[in-house]
N, C-alpha and C positions, 0 to 999 in steps of 0.2 A: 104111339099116341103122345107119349111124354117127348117128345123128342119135337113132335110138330109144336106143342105149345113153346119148347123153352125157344123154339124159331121164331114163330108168332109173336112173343117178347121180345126177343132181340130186335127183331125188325120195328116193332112197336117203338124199343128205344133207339134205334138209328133215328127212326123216322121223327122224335122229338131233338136230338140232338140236331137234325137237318132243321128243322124248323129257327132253331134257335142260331146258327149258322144264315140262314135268309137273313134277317133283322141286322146283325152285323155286316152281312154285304152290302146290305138294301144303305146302311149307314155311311158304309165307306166310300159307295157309289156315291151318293150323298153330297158327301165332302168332295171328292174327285171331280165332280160336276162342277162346285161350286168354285174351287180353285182353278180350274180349267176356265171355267164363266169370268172371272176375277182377271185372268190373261191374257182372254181373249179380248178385253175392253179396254184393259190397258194398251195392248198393243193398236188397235183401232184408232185411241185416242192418238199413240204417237206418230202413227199415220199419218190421220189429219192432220195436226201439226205440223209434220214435214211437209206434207203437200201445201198445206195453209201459205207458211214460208218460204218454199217455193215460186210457189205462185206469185206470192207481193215481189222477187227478186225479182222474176222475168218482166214483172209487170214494172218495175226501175229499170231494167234494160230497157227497154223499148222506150219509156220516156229518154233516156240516155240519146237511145239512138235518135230519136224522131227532132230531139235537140241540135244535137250533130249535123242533120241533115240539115235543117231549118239554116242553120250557120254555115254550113258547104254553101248553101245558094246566096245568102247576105254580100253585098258591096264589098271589101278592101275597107274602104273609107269607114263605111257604117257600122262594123265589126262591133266596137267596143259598145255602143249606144243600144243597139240589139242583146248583146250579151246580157247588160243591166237590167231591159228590160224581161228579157224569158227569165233570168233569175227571179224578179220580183213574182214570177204567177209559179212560180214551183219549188220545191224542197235542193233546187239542183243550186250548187256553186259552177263556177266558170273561172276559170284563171286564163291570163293571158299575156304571154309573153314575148315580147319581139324578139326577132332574132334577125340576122344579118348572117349571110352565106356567098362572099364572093361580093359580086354585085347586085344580088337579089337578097328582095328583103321579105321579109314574112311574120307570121305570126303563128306561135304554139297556141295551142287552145289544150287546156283540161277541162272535161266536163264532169263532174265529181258528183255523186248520192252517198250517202251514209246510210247503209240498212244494217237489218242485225246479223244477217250472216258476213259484213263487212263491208267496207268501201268498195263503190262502183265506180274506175274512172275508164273517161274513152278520150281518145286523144285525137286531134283535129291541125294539121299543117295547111297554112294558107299562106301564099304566096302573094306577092304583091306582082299584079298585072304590069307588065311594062308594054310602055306607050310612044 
């Protein structure tokens, strides 16, 4: 009989020591939650951001291009006039520079954006038609 109580007690004190062992998990969980939570929104955030800035690059590409194109189909003649003016409705520079090759003449074109992952340029060769 003495033997079942002093069992009865012991288990009595396990069973308060487990209890008090919960509350320090239940706390650690807690914090583990919280710092994991804290990580997980951090990184989300830097996500968006890349994608954010992503997206405005491609979205300066494509101005780039649709520039370029716009300039592939313009006159020889009307090159420079057209340049001045697509500059004036957008954030894009235009450089232009003749060149002479032989007996053919032409013109370099840079079409230049400044974003923040860096300068965007697309480069454009036009020939002077001969007649």
């Amino acid at each position: 009989m003495n033997e079942n109580l002093v069992k009865t007690r012991l288990i009595r004190i396990d069973h308060r020591r487990r209890q008090g062992f919960l509350l320090v998990e239940m706390l650690v969980a807690m914090a583990f939650l919280a710092v994991a939570t804290g990580v997980a929104l951090r990184t989300h955030r830097a996500i968006n951001e890349y994608d954010r800035s992503a997206t405005e690059r491609l979205r300066q590409q494509l101005v780039l291009e649709n520039l370029a194109q716009q300039l592939s189909s313009v006159a020889f003649s009307d090159m420079e006039s057209t340049a001045v003016e697509l500059t004036d409705n957008t954030e894009v520079e235009i450089e232009i520079d003749p060149f002479e090759s032989g007996a053919t003449r032409g013109l370099h074109l840079v079409v230049r954006v400044d974003t923040a992952g860096g300068p965007l340029n697309h480069h454009l060769w036009r020939l002077e038609s001969r007649q």
